[in-house]
C-alpha positions as CSV (number, residue, x, y, z in Angstrom):
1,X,-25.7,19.5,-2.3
2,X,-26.6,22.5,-4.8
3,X,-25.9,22.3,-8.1
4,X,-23.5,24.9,-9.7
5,X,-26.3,26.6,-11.1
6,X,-28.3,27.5,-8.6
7,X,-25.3,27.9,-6.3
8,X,-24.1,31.4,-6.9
9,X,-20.7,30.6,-5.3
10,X,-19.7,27.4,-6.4
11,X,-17.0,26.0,-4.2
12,X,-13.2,24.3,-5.4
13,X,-12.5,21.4,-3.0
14,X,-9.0,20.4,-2.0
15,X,-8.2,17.1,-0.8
16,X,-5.9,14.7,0.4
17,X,-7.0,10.8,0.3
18,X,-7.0,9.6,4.3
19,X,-7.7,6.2,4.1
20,X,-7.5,3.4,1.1
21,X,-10.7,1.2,-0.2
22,X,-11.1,-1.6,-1.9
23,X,-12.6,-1.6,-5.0
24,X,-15.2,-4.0,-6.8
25,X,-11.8,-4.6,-9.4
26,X,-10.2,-6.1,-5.3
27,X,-7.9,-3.7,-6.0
28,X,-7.0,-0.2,-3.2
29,X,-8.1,3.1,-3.8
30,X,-7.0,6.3,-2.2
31,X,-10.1,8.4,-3.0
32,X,-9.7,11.5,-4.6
33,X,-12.4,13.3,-6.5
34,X,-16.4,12.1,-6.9
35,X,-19.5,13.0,-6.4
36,X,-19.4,11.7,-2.9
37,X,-16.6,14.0,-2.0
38,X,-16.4,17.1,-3.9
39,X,-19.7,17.1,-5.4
40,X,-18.2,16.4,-9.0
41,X,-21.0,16.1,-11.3
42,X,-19.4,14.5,-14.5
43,X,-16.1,13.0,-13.7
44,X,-13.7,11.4,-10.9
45,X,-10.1,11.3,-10.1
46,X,-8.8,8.8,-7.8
47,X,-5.0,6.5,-7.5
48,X,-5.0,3.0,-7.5
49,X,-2.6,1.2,-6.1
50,X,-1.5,-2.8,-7.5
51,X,0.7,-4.6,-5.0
52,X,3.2,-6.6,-6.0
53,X,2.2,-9.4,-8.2
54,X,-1.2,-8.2,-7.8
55,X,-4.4,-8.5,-10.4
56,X,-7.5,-6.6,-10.7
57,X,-10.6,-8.6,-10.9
58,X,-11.8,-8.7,-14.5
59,X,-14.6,-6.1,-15.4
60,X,-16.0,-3.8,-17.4
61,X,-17.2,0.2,-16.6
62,X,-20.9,0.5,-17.7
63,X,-21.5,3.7,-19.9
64,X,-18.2,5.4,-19.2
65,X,-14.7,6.4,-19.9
66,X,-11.4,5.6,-18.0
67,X,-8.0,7.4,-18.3
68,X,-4.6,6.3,-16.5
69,X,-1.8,8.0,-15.7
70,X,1.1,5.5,-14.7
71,X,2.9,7.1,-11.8
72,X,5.1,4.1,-10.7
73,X,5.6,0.4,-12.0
74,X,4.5,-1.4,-15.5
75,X,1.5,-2.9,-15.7
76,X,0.1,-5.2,-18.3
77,X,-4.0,-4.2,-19.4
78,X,-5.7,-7.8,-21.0
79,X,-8.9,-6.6,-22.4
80,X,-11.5,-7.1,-25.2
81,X,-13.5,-10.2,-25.8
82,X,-12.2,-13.0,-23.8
83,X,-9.0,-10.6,-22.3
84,X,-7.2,-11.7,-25.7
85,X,-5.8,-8.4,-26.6
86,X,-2.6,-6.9,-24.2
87,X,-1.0,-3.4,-23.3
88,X,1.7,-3.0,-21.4
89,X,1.9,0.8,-19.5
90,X,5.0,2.0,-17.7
91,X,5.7,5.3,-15.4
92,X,5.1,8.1,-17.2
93,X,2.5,6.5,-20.1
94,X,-1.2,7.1,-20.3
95,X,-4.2,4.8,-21.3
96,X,-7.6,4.9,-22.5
97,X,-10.0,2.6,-22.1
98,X,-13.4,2.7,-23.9
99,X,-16.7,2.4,-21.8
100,X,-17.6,-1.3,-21.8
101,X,-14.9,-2.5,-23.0
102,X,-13.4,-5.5,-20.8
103,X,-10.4,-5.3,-19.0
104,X,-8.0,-6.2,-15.9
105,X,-5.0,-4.9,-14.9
106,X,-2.0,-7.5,-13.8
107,X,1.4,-5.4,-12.1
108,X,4.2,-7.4,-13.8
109,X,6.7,-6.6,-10.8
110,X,6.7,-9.3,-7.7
111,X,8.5,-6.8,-5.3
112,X,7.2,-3.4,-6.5
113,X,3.3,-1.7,-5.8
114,X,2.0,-0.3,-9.5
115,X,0.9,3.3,-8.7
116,X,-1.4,4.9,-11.2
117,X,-4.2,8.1,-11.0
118,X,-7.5,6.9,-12.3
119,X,-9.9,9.3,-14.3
120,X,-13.7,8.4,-15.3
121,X,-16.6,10.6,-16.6
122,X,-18.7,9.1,-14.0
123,X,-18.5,11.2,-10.4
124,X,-19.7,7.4,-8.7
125,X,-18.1,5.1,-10.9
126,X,-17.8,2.2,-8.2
127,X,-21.9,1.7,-8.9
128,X,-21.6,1.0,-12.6
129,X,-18.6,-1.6,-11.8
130,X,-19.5,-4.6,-13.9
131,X,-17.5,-8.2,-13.3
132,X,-16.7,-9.3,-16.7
133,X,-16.2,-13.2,-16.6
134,X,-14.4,-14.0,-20.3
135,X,-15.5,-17.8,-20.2
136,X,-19.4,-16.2,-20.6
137,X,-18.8,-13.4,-23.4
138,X,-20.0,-15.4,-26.9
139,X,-17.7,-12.8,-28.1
140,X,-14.4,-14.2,-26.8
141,X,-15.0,-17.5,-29.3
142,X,-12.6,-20.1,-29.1
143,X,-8.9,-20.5,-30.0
């Protein structure tokens, strides 16, 4: 794909996610903007969706930013060393979440999906997906 400099015309993509993945956090993704689909160079754009009751697997982005938008639900972030810290996000709240920094994302409602739109500065962010296990991190200490 050319890059915006050498392409004289550089082209705006619209899209509408067709299908859901499943992320290395287990969790669904309707894609939305990446590399991979409108030759983004710097960031990506994507919703997640938490079914009821649902967790994230614990992890950690490699070398990049994340930003949520809550669209529907509340949803309670653990993160740090050892997942000892908490944030709860409702509809309507944003968060930020450091590169590196540990995390995963629990939907506090057993009848409702958490809906939220996903922004990194990475335009393949599923390749620097890290698990995060807290019982490893020397970090985390004890008590």
């Amino acid at each position: 794909m050319p890059t915006p400099a050498s392409d004289p015309s550089p082209k705006v993509v619209a899209l509408r996610p067709d299908r859901e993945v499943l992320t290395r956090q287990r969790l669904p993704y309707f894609v939305g903007i990446s590399g991979e689909t409108a030759g983004s160079r710097g960031l990506s754009m994507h919703m997640v969706v938490i079914p009821p009751g649902g967790v994230a697997a614990p992890h950690r982005h490699r070398g990049y930013e994340t930003a949520i938008y809550v669209l529907e639900g509340r949803v309670e972030t653990r993160f740090g060393p050892g997942l000892r810290e908490r944030v709860v996000s409702s509809a309507g709240e944003f968060l930020f979440i450091p590169p590196d920094v540990p995390h995963q994302a629990f939907n506090l409602s057993d009848t409702d999906p958490a809906r939220a739109i996903v922004a990194r500065n990475d335009p393949a962010e599923q390749e620097n997906v890290v698990p995060y296990d807290p019982a490893e991190d020397p970090r985390a200490g004890s008590g």
